[in-house]
PDB file of N, H, CA, C and O in Angstrom:
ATOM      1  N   UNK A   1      75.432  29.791  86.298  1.00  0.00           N
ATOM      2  CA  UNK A   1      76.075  30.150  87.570  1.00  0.00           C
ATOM      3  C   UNK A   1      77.468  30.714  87.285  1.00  0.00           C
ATOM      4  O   UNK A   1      78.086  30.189  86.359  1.00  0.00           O
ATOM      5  N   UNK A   2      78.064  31.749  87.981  1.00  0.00           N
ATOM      6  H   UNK A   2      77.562  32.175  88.734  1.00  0.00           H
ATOM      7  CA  UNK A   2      78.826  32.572  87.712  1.00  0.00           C
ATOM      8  C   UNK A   2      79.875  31.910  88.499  1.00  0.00           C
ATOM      9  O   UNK A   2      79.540  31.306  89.519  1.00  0.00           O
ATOM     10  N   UNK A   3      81.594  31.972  87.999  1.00  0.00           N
ATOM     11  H   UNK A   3      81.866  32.462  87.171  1.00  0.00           H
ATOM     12  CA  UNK A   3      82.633  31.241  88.116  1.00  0.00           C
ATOM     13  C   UNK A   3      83.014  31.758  89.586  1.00  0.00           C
ATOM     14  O   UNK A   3      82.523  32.886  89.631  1.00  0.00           O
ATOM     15  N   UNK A   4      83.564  31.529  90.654  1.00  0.00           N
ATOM     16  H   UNK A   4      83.963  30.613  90.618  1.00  0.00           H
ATOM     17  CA  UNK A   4      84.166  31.904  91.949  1.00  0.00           C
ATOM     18  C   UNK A   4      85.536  32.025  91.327  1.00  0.00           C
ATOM     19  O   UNK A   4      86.193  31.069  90.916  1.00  0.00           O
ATOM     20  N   UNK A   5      85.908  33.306  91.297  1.00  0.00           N
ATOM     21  H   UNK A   5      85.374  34.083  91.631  1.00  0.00           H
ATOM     22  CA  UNK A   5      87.352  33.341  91.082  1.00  0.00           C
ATOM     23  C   UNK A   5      88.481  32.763  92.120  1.00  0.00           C
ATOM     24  O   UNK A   5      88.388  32.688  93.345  1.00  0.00           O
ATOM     25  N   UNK A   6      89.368  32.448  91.439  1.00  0.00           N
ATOM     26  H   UNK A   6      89.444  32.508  90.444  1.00  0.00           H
ATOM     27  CA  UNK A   6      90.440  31.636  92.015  1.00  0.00           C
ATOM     28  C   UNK A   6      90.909  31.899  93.683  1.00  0.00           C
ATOM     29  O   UNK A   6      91.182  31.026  94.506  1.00  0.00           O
ATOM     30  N   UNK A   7      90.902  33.624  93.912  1.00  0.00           N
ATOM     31  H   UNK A   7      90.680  34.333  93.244  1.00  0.00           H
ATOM     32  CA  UNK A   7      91.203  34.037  95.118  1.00  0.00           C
ATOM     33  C   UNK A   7      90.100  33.969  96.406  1.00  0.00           C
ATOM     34  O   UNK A   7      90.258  33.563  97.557  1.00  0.00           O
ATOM     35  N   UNK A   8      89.098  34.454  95.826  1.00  0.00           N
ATOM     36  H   UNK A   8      88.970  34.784  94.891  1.00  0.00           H
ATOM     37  CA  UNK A   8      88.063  33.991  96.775  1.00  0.00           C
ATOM     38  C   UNK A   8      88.034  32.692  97.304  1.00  0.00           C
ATOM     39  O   UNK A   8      88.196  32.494  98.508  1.00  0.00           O
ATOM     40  N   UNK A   9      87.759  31.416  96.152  1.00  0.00           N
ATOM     41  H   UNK A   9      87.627  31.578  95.174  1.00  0.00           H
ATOM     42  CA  UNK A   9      87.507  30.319  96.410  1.00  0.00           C
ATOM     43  C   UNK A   9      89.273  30.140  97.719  1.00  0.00           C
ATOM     44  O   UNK A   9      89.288  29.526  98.786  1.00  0.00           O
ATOM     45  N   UNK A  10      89.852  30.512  97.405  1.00  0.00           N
ATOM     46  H   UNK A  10      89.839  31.010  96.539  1.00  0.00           H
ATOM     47  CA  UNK A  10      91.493  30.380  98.308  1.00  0.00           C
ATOM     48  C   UNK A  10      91.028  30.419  99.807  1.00  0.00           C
ATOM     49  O   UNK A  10      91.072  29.734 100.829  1.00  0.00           O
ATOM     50  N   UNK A  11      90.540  31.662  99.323  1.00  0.00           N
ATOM     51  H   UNK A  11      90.504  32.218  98.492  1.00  0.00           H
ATOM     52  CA  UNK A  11      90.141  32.458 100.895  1.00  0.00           C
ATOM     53  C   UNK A  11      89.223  32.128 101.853  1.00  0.00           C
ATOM     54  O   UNK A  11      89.119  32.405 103.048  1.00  0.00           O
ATOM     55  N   UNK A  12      88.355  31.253 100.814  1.00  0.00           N
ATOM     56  H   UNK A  12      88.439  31.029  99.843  1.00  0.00           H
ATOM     57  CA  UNK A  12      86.737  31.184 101.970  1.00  0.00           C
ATOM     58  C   UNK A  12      87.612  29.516 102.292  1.00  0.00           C
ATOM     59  O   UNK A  12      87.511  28.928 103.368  1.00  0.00           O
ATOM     60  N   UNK A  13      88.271  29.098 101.336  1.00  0.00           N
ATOM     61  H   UNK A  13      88.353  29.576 100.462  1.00  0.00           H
ATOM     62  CA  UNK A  13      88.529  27.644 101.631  1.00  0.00           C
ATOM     63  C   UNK A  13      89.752  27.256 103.214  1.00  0.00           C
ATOM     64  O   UNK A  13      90.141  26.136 103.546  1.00  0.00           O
ATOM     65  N   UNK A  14      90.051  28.439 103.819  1.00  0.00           N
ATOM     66  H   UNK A  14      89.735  29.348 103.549  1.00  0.00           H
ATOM     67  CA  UNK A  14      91.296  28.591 104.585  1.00  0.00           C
ATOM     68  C   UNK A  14      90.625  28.043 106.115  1.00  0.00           C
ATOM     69  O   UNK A  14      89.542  28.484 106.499  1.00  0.00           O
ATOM     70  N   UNK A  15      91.202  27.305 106.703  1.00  0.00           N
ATOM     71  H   UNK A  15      92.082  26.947 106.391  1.00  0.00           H
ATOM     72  CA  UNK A  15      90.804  26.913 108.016  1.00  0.00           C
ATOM     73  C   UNK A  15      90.050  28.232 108.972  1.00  0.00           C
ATOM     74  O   UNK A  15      89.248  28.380 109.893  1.00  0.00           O
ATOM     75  N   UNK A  16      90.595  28.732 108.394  1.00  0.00           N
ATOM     76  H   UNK A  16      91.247  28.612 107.646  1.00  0.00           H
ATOM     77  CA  UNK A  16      89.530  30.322 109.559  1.00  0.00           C
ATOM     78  C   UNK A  16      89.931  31.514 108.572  1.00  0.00           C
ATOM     79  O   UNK A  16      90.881  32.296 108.573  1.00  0.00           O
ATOM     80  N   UNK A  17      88.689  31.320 107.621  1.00  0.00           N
ATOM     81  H   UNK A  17      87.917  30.685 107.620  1.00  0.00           H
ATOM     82  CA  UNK A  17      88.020  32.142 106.169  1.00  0.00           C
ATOM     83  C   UNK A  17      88.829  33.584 106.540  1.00  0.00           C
ATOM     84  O   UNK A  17      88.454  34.257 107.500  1.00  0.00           O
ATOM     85  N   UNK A  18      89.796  33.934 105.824  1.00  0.00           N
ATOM     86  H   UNK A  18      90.100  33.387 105.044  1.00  0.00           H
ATOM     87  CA  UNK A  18      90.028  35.226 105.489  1.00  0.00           C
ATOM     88  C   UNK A  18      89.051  36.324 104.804  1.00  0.00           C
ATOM     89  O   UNK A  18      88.709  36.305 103.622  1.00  0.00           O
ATOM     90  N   UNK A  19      88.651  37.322 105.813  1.00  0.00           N
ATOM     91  H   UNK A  19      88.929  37.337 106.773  1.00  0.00           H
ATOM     92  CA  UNK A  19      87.904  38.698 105.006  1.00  0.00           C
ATOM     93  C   UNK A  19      89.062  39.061 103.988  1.00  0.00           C
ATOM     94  O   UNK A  19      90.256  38.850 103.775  1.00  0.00           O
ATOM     95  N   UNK A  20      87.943  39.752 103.486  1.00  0.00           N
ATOM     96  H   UNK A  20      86.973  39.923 103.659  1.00  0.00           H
ATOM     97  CA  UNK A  20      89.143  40.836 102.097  1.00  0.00           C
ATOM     98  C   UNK A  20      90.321  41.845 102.940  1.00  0.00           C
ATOM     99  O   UNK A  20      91.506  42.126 102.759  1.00  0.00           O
ATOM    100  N   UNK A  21      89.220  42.214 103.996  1.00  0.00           N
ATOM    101  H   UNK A  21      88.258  41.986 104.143  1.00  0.00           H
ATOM    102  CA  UNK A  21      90.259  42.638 104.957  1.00  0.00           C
ATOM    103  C   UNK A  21      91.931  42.869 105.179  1.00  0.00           C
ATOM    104  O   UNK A  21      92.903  43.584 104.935  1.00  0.00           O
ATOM    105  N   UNK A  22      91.246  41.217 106.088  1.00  0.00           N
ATOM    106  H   UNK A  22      90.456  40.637 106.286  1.00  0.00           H
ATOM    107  CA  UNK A  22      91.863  40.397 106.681  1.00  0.00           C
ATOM    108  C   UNK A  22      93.434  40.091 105.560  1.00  0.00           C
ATOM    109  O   UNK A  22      94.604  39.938 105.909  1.00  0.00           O
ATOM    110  N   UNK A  23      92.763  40.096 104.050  1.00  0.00           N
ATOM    111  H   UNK A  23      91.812  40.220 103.766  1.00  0.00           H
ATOM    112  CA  UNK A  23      93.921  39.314 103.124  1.00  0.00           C
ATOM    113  C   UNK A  23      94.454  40.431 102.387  1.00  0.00           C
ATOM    114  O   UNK A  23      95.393  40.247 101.613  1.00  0.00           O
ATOM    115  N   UNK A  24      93.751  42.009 102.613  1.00  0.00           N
ATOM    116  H   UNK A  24      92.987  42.159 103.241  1.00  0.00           H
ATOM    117  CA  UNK A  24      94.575  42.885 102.192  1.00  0.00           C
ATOM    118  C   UNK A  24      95.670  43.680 102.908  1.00  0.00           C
ATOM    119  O   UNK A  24      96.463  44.547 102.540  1.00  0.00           O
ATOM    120  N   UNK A  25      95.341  42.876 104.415  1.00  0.00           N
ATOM    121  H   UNK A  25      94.696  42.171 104.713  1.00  0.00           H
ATOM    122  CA  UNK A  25      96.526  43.646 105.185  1.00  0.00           C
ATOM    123  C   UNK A  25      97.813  42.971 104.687  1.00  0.00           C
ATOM    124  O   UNK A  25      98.900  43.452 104.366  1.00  0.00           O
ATOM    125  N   UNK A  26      97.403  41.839 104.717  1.00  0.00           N
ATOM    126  H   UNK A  26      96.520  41.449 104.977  1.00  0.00           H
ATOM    127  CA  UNK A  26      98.688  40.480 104.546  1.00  0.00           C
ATOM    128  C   UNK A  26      99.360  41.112 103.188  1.00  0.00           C
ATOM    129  O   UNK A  26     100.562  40.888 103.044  1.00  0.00           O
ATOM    130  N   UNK A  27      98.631  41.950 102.092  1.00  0.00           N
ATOM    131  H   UNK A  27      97.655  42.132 102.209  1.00  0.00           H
ATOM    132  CA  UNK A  27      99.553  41.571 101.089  1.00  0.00           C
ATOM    133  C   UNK A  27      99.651  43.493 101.013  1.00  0.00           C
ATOM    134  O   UNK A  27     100.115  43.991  99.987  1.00  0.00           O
ATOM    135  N   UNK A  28      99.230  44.310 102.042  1.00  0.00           N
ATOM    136  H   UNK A  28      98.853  43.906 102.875  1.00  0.00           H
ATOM    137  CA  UNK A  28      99.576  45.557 101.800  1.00  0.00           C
ATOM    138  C   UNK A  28      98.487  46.473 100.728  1.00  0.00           C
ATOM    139  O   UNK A  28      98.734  47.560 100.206  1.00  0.00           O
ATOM    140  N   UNK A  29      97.455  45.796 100.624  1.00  0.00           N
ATOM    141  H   UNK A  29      97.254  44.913 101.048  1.00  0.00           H
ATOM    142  CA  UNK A  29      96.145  46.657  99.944  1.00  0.00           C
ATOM    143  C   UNK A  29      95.019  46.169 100.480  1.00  0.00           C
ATOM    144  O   UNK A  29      94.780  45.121 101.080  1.00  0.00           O
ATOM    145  N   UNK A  30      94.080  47.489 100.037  1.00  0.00           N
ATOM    146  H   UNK A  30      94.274  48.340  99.550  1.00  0.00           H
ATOM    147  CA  UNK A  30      92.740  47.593 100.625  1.00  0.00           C
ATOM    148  C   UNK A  30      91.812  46.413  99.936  1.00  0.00           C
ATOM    149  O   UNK A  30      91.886  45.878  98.830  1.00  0.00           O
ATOM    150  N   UNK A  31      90.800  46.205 101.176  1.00  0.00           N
ATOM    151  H   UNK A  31      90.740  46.640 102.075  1.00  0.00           H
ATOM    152  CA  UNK A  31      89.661  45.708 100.834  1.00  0.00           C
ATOM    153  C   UNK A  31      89.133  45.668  99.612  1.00  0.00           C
ATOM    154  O   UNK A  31      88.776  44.596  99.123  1.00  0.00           O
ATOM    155  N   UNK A  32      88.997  47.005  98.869  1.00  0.00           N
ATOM    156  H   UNK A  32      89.287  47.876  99.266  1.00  0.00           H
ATOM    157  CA  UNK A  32      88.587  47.417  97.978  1.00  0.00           C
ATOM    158  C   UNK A  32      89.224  46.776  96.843  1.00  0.00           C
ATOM    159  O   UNK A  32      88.570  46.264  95.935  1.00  0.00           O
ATOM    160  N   UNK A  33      90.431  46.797  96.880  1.00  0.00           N
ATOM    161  H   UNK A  33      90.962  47.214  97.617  1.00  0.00           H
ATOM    162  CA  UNK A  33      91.567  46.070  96.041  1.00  0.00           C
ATOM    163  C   UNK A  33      90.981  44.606  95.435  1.00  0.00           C
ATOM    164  O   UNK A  33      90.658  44.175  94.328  1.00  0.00           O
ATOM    165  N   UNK A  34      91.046  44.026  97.019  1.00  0.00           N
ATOM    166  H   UNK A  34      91.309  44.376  97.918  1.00  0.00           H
ATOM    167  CA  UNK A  34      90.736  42.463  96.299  1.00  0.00           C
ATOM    168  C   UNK A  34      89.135  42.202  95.981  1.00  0.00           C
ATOM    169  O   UNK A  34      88.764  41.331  95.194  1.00  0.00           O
ATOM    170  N   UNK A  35      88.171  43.142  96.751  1.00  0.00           N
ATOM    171  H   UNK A  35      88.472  43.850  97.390  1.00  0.00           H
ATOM    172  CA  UNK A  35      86.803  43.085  96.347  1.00  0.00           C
ATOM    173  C   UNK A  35      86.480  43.264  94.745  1.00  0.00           C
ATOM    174  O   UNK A  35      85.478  42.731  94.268  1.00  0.00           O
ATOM    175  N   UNK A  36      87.606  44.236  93.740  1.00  0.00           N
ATOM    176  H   UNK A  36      88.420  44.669  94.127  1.00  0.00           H
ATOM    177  CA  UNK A  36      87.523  44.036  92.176  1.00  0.00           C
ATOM    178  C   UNK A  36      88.425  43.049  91.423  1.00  0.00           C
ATOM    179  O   UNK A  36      88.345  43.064  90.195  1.00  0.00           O
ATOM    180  N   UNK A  37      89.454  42.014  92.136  1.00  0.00           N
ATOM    181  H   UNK A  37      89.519  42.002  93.134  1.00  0.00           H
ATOM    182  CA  UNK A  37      90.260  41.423  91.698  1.00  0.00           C
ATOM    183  C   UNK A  37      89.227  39.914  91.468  1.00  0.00           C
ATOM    184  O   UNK A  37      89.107  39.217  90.461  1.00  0.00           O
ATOM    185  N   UNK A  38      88.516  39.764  92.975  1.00  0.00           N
ATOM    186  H   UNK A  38      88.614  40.330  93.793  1.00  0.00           H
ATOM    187  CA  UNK A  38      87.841  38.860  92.850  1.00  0.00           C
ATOM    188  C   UNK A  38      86.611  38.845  91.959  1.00  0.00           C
ATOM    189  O   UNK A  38      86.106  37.773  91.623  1.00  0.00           O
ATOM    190  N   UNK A  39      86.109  40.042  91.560  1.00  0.00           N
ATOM    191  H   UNK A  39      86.519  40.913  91.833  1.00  0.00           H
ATOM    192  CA  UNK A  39      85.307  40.559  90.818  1.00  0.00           C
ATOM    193  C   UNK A  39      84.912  40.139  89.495  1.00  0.00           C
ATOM    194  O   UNK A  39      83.932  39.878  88.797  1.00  0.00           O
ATOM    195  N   UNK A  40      86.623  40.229  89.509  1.00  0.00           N
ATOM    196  H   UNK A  40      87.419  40.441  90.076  1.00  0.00           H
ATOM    197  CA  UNK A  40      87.486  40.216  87.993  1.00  0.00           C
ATOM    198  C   UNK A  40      86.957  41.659  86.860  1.00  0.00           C
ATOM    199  O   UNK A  40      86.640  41.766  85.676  1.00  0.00           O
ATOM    200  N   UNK A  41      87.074  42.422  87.834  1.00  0.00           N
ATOM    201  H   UNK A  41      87.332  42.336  88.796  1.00  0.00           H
ATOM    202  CA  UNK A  41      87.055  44.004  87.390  1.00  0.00           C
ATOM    203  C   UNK A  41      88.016  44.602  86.910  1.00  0.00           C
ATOM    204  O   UNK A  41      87.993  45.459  86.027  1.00  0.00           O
ATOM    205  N   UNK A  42      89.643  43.825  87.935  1.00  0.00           N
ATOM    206  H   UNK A  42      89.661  43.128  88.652  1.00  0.00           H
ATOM    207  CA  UNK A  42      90.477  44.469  87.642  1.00  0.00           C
ATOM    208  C   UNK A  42      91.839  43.497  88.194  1.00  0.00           C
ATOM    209  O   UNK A  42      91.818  42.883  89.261  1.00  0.00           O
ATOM    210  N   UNK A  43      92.867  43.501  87.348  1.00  0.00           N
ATOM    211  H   UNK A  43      92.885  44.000  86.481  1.00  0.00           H
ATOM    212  CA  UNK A  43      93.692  42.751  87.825  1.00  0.00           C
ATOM    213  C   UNK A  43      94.581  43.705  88.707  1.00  0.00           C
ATOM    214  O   UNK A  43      94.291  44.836  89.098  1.00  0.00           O
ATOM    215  N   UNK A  44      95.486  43.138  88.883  1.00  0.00           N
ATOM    216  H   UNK A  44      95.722  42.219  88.565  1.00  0.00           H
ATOM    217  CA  UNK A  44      96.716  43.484  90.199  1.00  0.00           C
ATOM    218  C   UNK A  44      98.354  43.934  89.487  1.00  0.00           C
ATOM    219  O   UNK A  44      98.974  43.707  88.448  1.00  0.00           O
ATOM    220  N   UNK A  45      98.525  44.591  90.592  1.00  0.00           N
ATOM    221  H   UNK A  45      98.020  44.775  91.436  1.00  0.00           H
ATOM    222  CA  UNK A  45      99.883  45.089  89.615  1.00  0.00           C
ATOM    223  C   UNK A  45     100.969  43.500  89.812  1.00  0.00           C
ATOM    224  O   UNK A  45     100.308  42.653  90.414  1.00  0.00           O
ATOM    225  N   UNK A  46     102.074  43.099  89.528  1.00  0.00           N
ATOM    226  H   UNK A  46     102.611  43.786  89.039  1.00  0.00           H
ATOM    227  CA  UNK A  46     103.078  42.231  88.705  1.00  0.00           C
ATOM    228  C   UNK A  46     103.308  41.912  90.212  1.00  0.00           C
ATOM    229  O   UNK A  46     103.158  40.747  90.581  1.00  0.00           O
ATOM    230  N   UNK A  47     103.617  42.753  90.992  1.00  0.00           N
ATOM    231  H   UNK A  47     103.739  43.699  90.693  1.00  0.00           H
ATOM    232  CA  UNK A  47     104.365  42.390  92.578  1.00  0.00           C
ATOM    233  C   UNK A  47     103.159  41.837  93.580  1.00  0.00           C
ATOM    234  O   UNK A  47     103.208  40.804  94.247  1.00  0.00           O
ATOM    235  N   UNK A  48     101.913  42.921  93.507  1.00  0.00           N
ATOM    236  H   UNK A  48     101.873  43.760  92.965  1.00  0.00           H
ATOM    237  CA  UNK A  48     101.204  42.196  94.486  1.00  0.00           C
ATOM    238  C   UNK A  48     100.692  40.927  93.858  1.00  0.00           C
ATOM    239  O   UNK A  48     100.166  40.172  94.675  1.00  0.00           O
ATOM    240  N   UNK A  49     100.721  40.349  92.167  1.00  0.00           N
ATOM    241  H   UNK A  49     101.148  40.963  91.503  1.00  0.00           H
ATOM    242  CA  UNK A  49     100.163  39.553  92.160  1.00  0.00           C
ATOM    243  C   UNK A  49     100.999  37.937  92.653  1.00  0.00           C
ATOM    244  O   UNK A  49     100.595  36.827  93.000  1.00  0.00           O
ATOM    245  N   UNK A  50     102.402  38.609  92.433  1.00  0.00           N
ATOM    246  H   UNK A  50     102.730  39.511  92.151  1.00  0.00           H
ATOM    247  CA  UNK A  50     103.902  37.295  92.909  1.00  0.00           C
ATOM    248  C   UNK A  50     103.118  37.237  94.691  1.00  0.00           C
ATOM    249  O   UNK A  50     103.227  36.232  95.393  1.00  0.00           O
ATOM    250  N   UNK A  51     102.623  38.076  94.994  1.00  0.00           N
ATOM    251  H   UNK A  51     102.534  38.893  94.424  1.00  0.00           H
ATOM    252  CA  UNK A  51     102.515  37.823  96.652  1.00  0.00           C
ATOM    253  C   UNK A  51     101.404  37.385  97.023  1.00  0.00           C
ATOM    254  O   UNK A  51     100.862  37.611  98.104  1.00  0.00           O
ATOM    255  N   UNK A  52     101.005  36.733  96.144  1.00  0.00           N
ATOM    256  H   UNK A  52     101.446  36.549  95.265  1.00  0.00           H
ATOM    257  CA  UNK A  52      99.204  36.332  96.131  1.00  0.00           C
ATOM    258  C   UNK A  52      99.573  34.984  96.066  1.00  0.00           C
ATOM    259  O   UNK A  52      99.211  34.143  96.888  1.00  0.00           O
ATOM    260  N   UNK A  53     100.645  34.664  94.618  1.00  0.00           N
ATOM    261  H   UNK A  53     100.940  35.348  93.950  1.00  0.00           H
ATOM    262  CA  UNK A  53     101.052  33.361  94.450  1.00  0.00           C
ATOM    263  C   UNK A  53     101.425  32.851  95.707  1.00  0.00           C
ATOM    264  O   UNK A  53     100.713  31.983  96.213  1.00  0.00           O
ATOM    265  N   UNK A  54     102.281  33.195  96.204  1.00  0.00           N
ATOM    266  H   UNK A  54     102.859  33.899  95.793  1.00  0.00           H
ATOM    267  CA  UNK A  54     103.583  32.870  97.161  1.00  0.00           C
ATOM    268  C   UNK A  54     102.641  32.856  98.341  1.00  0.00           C
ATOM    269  O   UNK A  54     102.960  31.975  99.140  1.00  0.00           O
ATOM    270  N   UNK A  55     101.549  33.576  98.712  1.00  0.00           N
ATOM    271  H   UNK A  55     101.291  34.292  98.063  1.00  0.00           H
ATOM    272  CA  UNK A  55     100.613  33.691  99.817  1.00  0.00           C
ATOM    273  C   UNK A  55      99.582  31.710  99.832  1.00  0.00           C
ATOM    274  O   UNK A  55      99.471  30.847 100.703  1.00  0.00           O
ATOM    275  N   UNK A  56      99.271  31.780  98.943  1.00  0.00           N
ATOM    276  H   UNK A  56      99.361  32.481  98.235  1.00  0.00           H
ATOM    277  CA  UNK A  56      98.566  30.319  98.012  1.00  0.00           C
ATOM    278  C   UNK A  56      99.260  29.294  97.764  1.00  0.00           C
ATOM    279  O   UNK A  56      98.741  28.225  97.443  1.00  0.00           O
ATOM    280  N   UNK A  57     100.705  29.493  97.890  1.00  0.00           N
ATOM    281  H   UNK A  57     101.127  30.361  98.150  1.00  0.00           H
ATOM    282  CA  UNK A  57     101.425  28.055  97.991  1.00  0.00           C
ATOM    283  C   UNK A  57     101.002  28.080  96.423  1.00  0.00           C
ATOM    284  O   UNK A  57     100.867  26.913  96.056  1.00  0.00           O
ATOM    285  N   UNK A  58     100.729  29.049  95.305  1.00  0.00           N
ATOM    286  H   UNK A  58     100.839  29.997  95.604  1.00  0.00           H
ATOM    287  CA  UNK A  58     100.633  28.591  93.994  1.00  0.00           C
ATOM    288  C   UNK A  58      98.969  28.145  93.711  1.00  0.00           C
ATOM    289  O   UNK A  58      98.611  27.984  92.544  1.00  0.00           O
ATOM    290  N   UNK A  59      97.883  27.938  94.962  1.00  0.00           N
ATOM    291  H   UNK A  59      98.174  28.068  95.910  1.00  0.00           H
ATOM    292  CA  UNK A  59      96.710  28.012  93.972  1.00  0.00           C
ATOM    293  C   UNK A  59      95.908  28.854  93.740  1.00  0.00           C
ATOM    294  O   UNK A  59      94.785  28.502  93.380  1.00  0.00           O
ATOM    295  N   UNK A  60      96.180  30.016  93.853  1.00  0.00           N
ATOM    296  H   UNK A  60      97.093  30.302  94.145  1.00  0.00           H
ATOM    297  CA  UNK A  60      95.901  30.874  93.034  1.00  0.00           C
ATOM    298  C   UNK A  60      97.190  31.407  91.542  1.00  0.00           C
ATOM    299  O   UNK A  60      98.290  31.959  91.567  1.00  0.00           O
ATOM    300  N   UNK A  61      96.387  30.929  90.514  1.00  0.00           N
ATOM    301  H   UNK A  61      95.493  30.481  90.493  1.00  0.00           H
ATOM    302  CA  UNK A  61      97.513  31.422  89.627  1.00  0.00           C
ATOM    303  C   UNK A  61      97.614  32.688  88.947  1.00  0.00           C
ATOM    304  O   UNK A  61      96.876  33.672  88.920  1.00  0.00           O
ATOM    305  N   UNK A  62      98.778  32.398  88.376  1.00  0.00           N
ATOM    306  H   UNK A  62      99.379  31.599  88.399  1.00  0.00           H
ATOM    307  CA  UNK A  62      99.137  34.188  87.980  1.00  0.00           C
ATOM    308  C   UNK A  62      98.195  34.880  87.304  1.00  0.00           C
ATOM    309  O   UNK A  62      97.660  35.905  87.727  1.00  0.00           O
ATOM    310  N   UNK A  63      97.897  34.180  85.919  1.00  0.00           N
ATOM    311  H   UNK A  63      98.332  33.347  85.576  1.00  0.00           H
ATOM    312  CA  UNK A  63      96.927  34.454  84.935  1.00  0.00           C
ATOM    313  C   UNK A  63      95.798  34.519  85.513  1.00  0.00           C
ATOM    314  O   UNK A  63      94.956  34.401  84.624  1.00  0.00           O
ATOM    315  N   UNK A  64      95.179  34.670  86.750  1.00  0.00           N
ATOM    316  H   UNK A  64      95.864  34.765  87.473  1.00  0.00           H
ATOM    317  CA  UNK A  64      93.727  34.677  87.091  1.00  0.00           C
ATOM    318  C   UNK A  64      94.184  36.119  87.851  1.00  0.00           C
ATOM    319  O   UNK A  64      93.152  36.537  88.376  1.00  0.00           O
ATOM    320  N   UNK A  65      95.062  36.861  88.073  1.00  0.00           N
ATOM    321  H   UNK A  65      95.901  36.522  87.646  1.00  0.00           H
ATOM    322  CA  UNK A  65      95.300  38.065  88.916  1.00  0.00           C
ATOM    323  C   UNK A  65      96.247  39.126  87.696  1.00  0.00           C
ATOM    324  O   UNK A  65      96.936  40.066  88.093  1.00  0.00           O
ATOM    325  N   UNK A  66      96.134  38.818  86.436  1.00  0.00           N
ATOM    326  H   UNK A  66      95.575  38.054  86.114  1.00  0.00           H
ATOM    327  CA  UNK A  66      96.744  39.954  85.776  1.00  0.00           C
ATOM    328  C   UNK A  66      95.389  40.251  84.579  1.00  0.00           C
ATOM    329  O   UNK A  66      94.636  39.540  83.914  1.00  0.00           O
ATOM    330  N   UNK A  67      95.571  41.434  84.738  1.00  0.00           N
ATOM    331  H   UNK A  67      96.183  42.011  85.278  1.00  0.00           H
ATOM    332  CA  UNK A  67      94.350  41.926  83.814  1.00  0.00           C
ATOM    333  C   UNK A  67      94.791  41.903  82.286  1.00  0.00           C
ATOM    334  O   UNK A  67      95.669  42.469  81.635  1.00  0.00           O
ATOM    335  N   UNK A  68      93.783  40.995  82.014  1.00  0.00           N
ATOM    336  H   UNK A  68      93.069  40.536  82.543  1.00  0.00           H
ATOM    337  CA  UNK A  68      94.212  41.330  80.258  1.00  0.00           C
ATOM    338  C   UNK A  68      93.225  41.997  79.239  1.00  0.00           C
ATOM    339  O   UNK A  68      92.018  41.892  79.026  1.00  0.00           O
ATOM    340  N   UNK A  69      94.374  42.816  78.636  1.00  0.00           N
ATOM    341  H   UNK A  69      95.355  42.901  78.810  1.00  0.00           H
ATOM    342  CA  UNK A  69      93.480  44.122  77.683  1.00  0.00           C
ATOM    343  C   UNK A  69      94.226  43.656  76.354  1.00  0.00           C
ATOM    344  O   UNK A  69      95.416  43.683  76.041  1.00  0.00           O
ATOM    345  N   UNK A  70      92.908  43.153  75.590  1.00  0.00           N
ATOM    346  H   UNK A  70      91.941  43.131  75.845  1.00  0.00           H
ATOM    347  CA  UNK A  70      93.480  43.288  74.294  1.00  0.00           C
ATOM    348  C   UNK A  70      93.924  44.092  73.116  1.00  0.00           C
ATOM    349  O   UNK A  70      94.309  43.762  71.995  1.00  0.00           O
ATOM    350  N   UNK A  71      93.712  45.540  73.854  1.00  0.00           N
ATOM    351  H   UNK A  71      93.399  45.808  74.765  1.00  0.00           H
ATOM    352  CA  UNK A  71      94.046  46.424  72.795  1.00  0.00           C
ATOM    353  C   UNK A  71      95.483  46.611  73.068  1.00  0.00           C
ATOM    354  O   UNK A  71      96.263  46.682  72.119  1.00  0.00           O
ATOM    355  N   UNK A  72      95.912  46.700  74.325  1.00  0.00           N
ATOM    356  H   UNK A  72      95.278  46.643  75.096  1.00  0.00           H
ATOM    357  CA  UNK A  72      97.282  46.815  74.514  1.00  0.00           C
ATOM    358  C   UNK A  72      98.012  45.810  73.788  1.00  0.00           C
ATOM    359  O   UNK A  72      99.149  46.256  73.631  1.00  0.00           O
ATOM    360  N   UNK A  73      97.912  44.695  73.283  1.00  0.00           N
ATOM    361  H   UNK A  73      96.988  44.333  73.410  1.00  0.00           H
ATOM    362  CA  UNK A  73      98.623  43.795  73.157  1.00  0.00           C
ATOM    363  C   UNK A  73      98.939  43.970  71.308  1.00  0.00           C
ATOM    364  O   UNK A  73      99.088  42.986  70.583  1.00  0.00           O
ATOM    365  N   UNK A  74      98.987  45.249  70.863  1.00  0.00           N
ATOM    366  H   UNK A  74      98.867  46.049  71.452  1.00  0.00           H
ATOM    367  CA  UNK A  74      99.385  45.773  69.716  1.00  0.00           C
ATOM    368  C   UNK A  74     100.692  45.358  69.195  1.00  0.00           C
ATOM    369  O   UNK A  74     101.107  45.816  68.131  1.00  0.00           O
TER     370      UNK A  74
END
């Protein structure tokens, strides 16, 4: 069984379930945005991911919203 990433599980867990929508107006990107974040297709740039934290009271953490490429890390 495949892991529920950190943001989803946030989202469906919220007293009245945030769409991707719904949680990309709040942080200023599309649907589309968080539909590959949750994916884990693709991480988030440095700012929207501080506003994800700060949105989560911290449970969603950083390291689950920054994409890591190991070739970059030369």
């Amino acid at each position: 069984m495949e892991e529920t990433h950190p943001l989803r599980a946030w989202r469906k867990s919220q007293d009245k379930p945030l769409s991707q929508s719904e949680l990309g107006d709040k942080l200023g990107i599309g649907p589309s945005q968080i539909s590959q974040i949750e994916s884990g297709l693709r991480g988030c740039s440095l700012g929207v991911a501080i506003k994800i934290v700060a949105l989560t009271d911290g449970a969603v953490p950083l390291e689950s919203l920054v994409a890591t490429n190991s070739e970059s890390a030369v």
